[in-house]
C-alpha positions in Angstrom: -31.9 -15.7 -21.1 -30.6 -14.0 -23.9 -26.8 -13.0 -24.8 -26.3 -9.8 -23.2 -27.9 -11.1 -19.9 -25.4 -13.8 -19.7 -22.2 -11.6 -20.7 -23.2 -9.6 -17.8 -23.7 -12.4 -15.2 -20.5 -13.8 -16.2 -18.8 -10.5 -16.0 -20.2 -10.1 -12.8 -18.3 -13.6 -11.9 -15.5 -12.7 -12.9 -15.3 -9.0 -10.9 -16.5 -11.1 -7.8 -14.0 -13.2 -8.4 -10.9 -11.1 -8.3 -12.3 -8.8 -5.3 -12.9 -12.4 -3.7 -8.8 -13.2 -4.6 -7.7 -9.6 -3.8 -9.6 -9.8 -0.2 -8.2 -13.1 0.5 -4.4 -12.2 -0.2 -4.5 -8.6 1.7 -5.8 -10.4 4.7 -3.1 -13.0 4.7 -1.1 -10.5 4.6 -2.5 -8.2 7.6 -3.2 -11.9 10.0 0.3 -13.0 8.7 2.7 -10.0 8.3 5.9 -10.5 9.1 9.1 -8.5 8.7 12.7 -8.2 7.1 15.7 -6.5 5.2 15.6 -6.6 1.5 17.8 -5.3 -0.9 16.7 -2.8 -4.4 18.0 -4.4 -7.7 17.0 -3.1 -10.3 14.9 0.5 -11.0 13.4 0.1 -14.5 11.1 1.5 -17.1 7.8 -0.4 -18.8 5.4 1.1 -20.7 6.7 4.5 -19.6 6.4 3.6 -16.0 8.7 2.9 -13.1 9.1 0.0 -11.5 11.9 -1.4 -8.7 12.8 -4.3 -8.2 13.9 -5.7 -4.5 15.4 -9.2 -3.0 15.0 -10.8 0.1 15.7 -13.7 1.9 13.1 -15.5 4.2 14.2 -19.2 6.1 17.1 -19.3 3.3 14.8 -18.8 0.4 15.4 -15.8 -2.4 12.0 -13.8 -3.2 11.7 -11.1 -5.7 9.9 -8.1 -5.4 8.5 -5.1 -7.5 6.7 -2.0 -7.0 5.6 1.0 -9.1 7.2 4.3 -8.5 7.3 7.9 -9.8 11.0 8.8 -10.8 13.4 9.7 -7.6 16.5 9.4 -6.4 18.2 8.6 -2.9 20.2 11.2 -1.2 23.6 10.1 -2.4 22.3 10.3 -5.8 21.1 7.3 -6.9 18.5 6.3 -8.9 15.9 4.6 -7.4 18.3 3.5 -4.5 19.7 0.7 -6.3 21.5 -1.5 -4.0 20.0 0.1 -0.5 18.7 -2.0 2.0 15.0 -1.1 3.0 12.2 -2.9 5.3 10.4 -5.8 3.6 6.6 -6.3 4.9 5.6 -10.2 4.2 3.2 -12.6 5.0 4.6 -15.4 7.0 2.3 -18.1 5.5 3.2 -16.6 1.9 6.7 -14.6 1.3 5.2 -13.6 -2.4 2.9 -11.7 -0.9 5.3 -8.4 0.0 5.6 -5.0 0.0 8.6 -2.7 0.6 8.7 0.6 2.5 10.7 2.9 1.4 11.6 5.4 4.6 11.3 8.8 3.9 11.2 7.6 -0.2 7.5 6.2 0.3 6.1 9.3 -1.3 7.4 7.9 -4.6 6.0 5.0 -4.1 2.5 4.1 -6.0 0.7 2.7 -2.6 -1.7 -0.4 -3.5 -4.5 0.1 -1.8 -5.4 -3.0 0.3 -9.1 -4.3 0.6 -8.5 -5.3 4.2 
């Protein structure tokens, strides 16, 4: 087996490997989802992209959320509806694994598409 045959077969690994992870987590998610309030933090910039940040509270524990978006602004105003409340989509077996829907805002939203 020379060189190039193995950098392949272990690329190969290593792209199995992450569908395997990505498959895995997005069905948790579906078998498990689960739903609550959650709260937008923070709307920030890296790399020249938009991200916000949300918190929410499941059985008395704080999680953190983030999510890519295009620039917007709520209907008051306000940029990237810092501090509005919005519906938090969870898995039950793992809070970490979230997602927030933004109501009538979802358009900005970059939308991760799920395996599952």
């Amino acid at each position: 087996m020379n060189k190039d045959s193995l950098g392949i077969i272990v690329l190969l690994f290593i792209i199995g490997g992450i569908l395997f992870y990505t498959h895995q987590r997005d069905k948790d998610f579906i078998e498990n989802l689960s739903y609550t309030k959650g709260k937008i933090t923070d709307y920030y910039n890296v790399g020249g992209k938009k991200y916000i940040q949300y918190t929410f509270y499941v059985k008395g524990k704080k999680y953190i959320g983030r999510s890519r978006v295009s620039v917007f602004k709520c209907s008051d105003g306000t940029e990237g509806c810092v501090g509005k409340v919005f519906k938090i989509l969870y898995s039950s077996k793992n809070p970490d694994n979230n997602d927030i829907f933004l109501n009538q805002y979802q358009k900005y939203k970059f939308i991760r598409t799920r395996l599952y």
